[in-house]
C-alpha positions, 0 to 999 in steps of 0.5 A: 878377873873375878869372872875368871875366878868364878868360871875356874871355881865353879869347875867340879871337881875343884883342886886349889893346888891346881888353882894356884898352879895356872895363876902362877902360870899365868904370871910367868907367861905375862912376864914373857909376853912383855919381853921380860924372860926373868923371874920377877918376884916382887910381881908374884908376891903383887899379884898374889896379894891381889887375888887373895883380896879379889877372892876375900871379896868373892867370898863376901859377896857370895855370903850375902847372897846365901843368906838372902836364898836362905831366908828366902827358903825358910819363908817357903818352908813357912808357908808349906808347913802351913798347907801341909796342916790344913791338908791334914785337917781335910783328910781327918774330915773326909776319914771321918766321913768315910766311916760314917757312910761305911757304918751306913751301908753295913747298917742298910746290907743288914736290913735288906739281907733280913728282909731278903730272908723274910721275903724267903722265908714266906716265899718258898713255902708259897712256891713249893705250894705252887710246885705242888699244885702243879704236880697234883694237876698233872697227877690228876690227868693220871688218874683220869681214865683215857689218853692224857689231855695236857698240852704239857704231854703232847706239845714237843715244844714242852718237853723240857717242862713235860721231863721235869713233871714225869720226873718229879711224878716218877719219884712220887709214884714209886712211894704210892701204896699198891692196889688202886694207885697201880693204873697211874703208876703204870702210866707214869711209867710209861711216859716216863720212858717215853719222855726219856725216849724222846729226850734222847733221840733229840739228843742224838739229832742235836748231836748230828747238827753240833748244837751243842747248848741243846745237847748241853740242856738235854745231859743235864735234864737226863741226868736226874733219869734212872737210864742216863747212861743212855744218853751217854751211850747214844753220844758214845754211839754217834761220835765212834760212827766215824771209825773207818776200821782200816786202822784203828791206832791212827783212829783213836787218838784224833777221835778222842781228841775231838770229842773230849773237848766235846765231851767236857762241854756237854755233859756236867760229869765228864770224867766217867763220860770220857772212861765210859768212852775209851772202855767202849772203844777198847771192847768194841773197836779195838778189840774186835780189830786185834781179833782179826788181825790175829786170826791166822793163827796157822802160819804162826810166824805171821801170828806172832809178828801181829801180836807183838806189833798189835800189843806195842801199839795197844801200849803205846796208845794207852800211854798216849791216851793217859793226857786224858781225864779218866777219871782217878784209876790210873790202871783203868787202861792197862788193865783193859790192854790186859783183858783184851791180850790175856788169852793170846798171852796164855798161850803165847810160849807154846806158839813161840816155841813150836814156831821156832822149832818149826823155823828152825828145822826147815832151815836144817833141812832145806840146807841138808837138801841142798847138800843131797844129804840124809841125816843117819843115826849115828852111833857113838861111845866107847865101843865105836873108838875101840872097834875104829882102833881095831881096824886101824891095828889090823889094817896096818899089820894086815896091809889091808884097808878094812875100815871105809871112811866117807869124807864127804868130799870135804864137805862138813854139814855146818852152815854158818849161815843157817846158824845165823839165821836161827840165831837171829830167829831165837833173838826176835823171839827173845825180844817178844818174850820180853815184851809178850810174857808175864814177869812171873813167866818172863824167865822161864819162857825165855828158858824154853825158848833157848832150850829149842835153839840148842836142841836144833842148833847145837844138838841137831846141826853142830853135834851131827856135824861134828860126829860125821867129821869124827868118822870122817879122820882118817884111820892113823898109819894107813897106806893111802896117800897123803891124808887132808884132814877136813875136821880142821875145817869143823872146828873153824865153823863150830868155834864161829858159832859157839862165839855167836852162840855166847854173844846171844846167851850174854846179850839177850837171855841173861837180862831176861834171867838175871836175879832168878832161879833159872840163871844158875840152869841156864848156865849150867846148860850151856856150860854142859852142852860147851863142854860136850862139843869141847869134848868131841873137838878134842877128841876129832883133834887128837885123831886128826893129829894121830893120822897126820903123824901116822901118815909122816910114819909110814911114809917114811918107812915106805919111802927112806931108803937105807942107802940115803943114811950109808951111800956106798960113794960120796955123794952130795949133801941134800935133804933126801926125798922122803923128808922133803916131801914130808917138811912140804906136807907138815909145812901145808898141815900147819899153815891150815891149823893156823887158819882154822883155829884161834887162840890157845887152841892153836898153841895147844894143837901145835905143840901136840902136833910137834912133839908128836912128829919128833917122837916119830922122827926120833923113832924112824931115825934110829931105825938106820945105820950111818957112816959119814956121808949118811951122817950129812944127809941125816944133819940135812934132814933133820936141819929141814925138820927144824925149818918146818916146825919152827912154823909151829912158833912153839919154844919147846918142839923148837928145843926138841929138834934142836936136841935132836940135832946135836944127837945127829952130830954124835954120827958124824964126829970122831970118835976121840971127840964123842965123850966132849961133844956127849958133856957139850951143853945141848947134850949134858941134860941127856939120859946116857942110855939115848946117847949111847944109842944113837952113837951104836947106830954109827956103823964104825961103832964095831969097827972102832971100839968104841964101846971101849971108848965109851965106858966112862960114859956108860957108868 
C-alpha cells in the first residue's frame, strides 16, 4: 500500500482532494467486490485511520532521507568552495604574470623602434648619398663627349632603372645654369623622350598581349613623366580600336564596361583616366556618327526623325554611363551631349517649322489634285453679301436667274482626313520641340509650331472651304427646283475638326506653354481663329435656312392653287399637294440637319429653321379665301405642318403651329361661335387685329356681317 501512495503522490501535478476521492472510491468498490452492497461506515472511518498512520510514516521516512542528501550536499558545497578559492589564487598569479610580460614586451618594442630610427637615421643619409653617386655617374656620361656608353641606357631589359635615372636627371637638369650645361641639358632631353617613347610603346605591346601587371608598372613609372597623358592617350587608342562604327550606341556601353575594369587596374588614378575615355568617345566616336547620320539635311523629314532618335539615344547612354566613376562633375556628360547637338538645336525651329509647312501644303494639295481643283482667291466682305442679296431681289422680281452659283456637285473641299494627318504631323513635331528645344525656347517653338498648323490647316483648307460652301447656298426664293443645301455638310466636317483641333491645343501644346507669357497668346489665338469659322458657319447657316424657307415660299406660290382653300363642290378632306410636297421636303431637310450638327447647334438651327417656315406659312395662308370645305383642306395642311416640325423637337415652333391651328378652326366654325372660340384658351393670348384677320379671309365674311358680329372683339 505505501508504494501506491508513493506512485499517486509523486504524480504532478498532485490534488489532495483528489487524493481522498480514489481512496474512498476504492473503499466502496472493495465492499462490493466481497458482496456487501451497503455503506459500511465503521470500514471507512478504519481504513482512513489507516492511511493517515501509513502516510505519518511516509513522511517520516522521507524526512530522514532528506536530511541524509542535505548533509550530503553541504559537504559538496564545502569542498567546491574549496576549489573555487585555490582557482582564484592561480588566476591572481597568472594575472599577475601577464603584466609582467606585458611590461616586458613595451619595454623590448620600445628599444627596437629606437634603434629602427637610429639605424634610419644614419641610413638614409648613406642611401641618399648612394642615390646620388649614382646619378652623378650617370650625369657624368652626359657630359662626356659621343654616344652615351651605360649599359643602363642601351640595355631594354633596364629600362624601368634607365626611366627612373632620365627622370630624376630631367629634374636635375632643368635647375642647371645655361651656358656650358646646355650640351647635356640637350641630351638629357633627348633621352628622356626617348625613354618615354619607348616606355609607352611597351605599354601598347602589353596592352595587345593583356599583361596587365607590366602595364600596370609602366602607368606608374610614366606617371612621374611630363607626357603621362600619353599613355593614357595611347590605352585610350588601343582599347576603342574595336569600334565597328555600324552603331555606336550598342558599342559604348559593353566597351566601357570591359575596359573600366581594365582601367581601375592599370592606372593609380583611374577617375580622369575613365573621363578622359568617355570625353574621347563622345568627340571622336560619337560625334563623328551623328554627323553622319544626320547630313541629309535635304529631306528634313528624315532629318528630324534622326535627330530626335540620335538625341534620345546620346541622353540615354549618358544616364546609362553615369554608374561609372567619372570622377566628381556630375554635368561632365550633359554638357558634352550639349556640345555635340548645340548647332543642330540652333537651328532646330526653322527646320521644323519649314518642315511642317512643306507636309502640310503637300498634303492640301495632292488632296485639291485629286479633286481636279484650283484653288481661287476669293473675295469676301460686305460688298460680296450686298451684291449676292441684290441678285437674289432681282432675279426674283425679274423671274430671271442673274447669279451662277457653283455647288461643286456637292462636293465640300474638306478632308478630314488630311486634317488628321496634319494633325498628327503637328503632334510629332510637338513632342520633338519638347525634347529638341532649349527651356527658355520650349514655349515659343511650340507657339511657331502651332502657328504653321493654323495658317495650313484652318486658314488654308477650313476657312477655303467654308467660303466655297457660302457661295456655294443657293440664292433664297429662286425658282429652281428644290434646293439640297450642302453646307450642312461643311459644317458636319468642320465641327469634326475643330474638336480635333481642341484635343491637340489641350493635350499637347498647353503643357508645353503652361506658366509663360505665350499661354495667354495662344489662347487668344485660337480663340479668334474659333470665332472667325464660328462666324461664317452662322453665316453659311443662316443663308442655308434663308433658301430653304424660300424655296417652301415659292413653291407654295407657284404650286397653291385657290381652288385648293374655295372648291366649288365638296370634295374630299386631304392634305393638298403643294403642302405634301413641302412637309416631304422639310421632312428630308430635318433628318440632314440632325446628321450634320450636334449639340446646341442643332437646337438653335432647328428652331430658326421652325419659326421661320411658320412665318412663311403664317404669311402664304393668309393669301387666300376659304369656305367650308377649303377651311378642312386648310386644318388638313396645317395638321401635316404640325406633323413635320414636331421633328424639329422644339416646344416653342410646337406652340406656334399649334396657334396656328386654332387661328384655322376660326374659318371654319360658325359664325355665332366666333366671339367663344376667339376668348378659347389657344387663342385669348392673341393680338386682336391677327384674329380679325384670319376671320376676314372667310368668304361668308361679307355675306354674314360678320363685322357687325364682331365688334365687341374689334374694341
Amino acid at each position: 500500500m505505501m508504494q501506491q501512495y508513493m506512485k499517486e503522490l509523486e504524480q504532478e501535478p498532485f490534488d489532495p482532494e483528489e487524493f481522498v476521492e480514489r481512496l474512498a472510491w476504492r473503499i466502496i468498490d472493495s465492499s462490493r467486490e466481497e458482496g456487501n452492497s451497503a455503506f459500511d461506515p465503521v470500514l471507512m472511518n478504519d481504513t482512513f485511520l489507516q492511511a493517515i498512520k501509513d502516510l505519518q510514516l511516509l513522511q517520516e521516512r522521507q524526512h530522514k532521507k532528506c536530511e541524509r542528501l542535505e548533509a550530503v550536499v553541504r559537504e559538496e558545497e564545502i569542498n567546491h568552495w574549496q576549489d573555487i578559492s585555490l582557482l582564484q589564487e592561480k588566476n591572481k598569479s597568472a594575472v599577475q604574470m601577464f603584466q609582467e610580460l606585458d611590461e616586458r614586451i613595451n619595454y623590448v618594442a620600445t628599444k627596437v623602434i629606437h634603434l629602427g630610427d637610429q639605424l634610419e637615421s644614419v641610413n638614409t643619409p648613406r642611401s641618399r648619398a648612394v642615390e646620388a653617386q649614382k646619378l652623378m655617374n650617370h650625369f657624368t656620361e652626359f657630359l662626356n663627349p659621343g654616344p652615351l656608353l651605360d649599359d643602363a641606357f642601351s640595355d631594354k631589359s633596364q629600362i624601368d632603372e634607365a626611366a627612373d635615372v632620365i627622370q630624376k636627371l630631367y629634374l636635375i637638369s632643368q635647375e642647371l645654369p645655361s651656358g656650358k650645361f646646355d650640351e647635356p641639358k640637350k641630351k638629357i632631353a633627348a633621352k628622356y623622350d626617348e625613354i618615354e617613347r619607348a616606355l609607352i610603346e611597351e605599354f601598347v605591346e602589353a596592352h595587345k598581349f593583356q599583361n596587365i601587371s607590366r602595364m600596370k608598372e609602366i602607368a606608374n613609372i610614366l606617371s612621374n613623366f611630363k607626357n603621362y597623358s600619353h599613355c593614357v592617350n595611347a590605352f585610350i587608342e588601343e582599347s576603342q580600336g574595336a569600334f565597328t562604327g555600324k552603331d555606336v550606341f550598342n558599342e559604348v556601353i559593353p566597351l566601357c564596361e570591359k575596359n573600366f575594369q581594365l582601367i581601375k587596374e592599370v592606372f593609380s588614378s583611374p577617375e580622369p583616366v575613365m573621363e578622359k575615355y568617355v570625353l574621347n568617345m563622345y568627340q571622336l566616336k560619337l560625334q563623328k556618327y551623328i554627323v553622319s547620320q544626320l547630313a541629309d539635311k535635304p529631306d528634313t523629314e528624315k532629318y528630324l526623325k534622326n535627330l530626335m532618335d540620335l538625341y534620345t539615344r546620346t541622353v540615354q547612354l549618358s544616364k546609362d554611363l553615369m554608374r561609372f566613376d567619372l570622377g566628381t562633375d556630375e554635368s561632365f556628360l550633359s554638357r558634352m551631349t550639349q556640345n555635340i547637338f548645340q548647332k543642330y538645336f540652333d537651328a532646330y525651329i526653322s527646320v521644323e517649322t519649314k518642315c511642317l509647312r512643306e507636309k502640310c501644303a503637300s498634303a492640301l494639295q495632292k488632296f485639291y489634285d485629286s479633286k481636279s481643283h484650283q484653288k481661287k482667291i476669293i473675295q469676301t466682305g460686305g460688298f460680296q453679301d450686298l451684291r449676292r442679296d441684290i441678285q437674289a431681289v432681282i432675279g426674283t422680281r425679274a423671274n430671271i436667274n442673274i447669279a451662277q452659283i457653283e455647288d461643286y456637285g456637292g462636293e465640300t473641299f474638306i478632308s478630314e482626313e488630311v486634317a488628321i494627318n496634319l494633325l498628327q504631323d503637328t503632334k510629332l513635331a510637338l513632342s520633338r520641340c519638347l525634347v529638341l528645344s532649349q527651356q527658355s525656347e520650349l514655349a515659343n517653338n511650340a507657339v511657331l509650331i502651332m502657328e504653321v498648323l493654323q495658317q495650313q490647316l484652318v486658314v488654308e483648307h477650313l476657312d477655303y472651304a467654308i467660303e466655297l460652301g457660302l457661295q456655294a447656298v443657293p440664292i433664297p426664293e429662286s425658282k429652281a427646283q428644290q434646293p439640297f443645301i450642302y453646307f450642312f455638310d461643311v459644317v458636319r466636317q468642320t465641327n469634326a475638326i475643330v474638336h480635333l483641333i481642341e484635343k491637340l491645343y489641350n493635350d499637347s501644346l498647353l503643357p508645353l506653354v503652361v506658366s509663360t507669357p505665350k499661354h495667354d497668346e495662344c489662347l487668344m489665338r485660337k480663340r479668334h481663329l474659333l470665332e472667325q469659322i464660328e462666324m461664317n458657319l452662322d453665316t453659311g447657316l443662316d443663308r442655308s435656312i434663308n433658301a430653304i424657307v424660300g424655296w417652301v415660299k415659292i413653291f407654295l406660290q407657284a404650286e397653291q392653287k385657290k381652288s385648293d382653300f374655295k372648291p366649288e363642290t365638296d370634295m374630299d378632306t386631304l392634305a393638298s399637294s403643294a403642302c405634301s410636297s413641302v412637309v416631304q421636303y422639310m421632312s428630308s431637310v430635318i433628318k440632314r440637319i440632325r446628321e450634320c450638327l450636334d449639340g446646341k447647334n442643332v437646337e438653335f438651327v432647328m428652331m430658326d429653321l421652325g419659326t421661320r417656315f411658320h412665318r412663311v406659312i403664317f404669311d402664304h395662308l393668309q393669301q387666300f379665301q376659304y369656305n367650308s370645305s377649303g377651311a378642312m383642306c386648310v386644318i388638313c395642311d396645317v395638321n401635316e405642318y404640325r406633323k413635320c416640325v414636331k421633328e424639329l423637337h422644339c416646344p416653342l415652333v410646337n406652340t406656334l403651329f399649334d396657334t396656328l391651328h386654332s387661328l384655322c378652326n376660326l374659318l371654319l366654325v360658325k359664325p355665332e361661335n366666333l366671339k367663344q372660340v376667339c376668348n378659347g384658351e389657344q387663342l385669348f393670348g392673341l393680338e386682336r387685329s391677327i384674329l380679325l384677320n384670319f376671320i376676314q379671309l372667310r368668304s361668308d365674311y361679307k355675306t354674314q356681317k360678320l363685322a357687325n358680329t364682331l365688334k365687341g372683339l374689334a374694341a
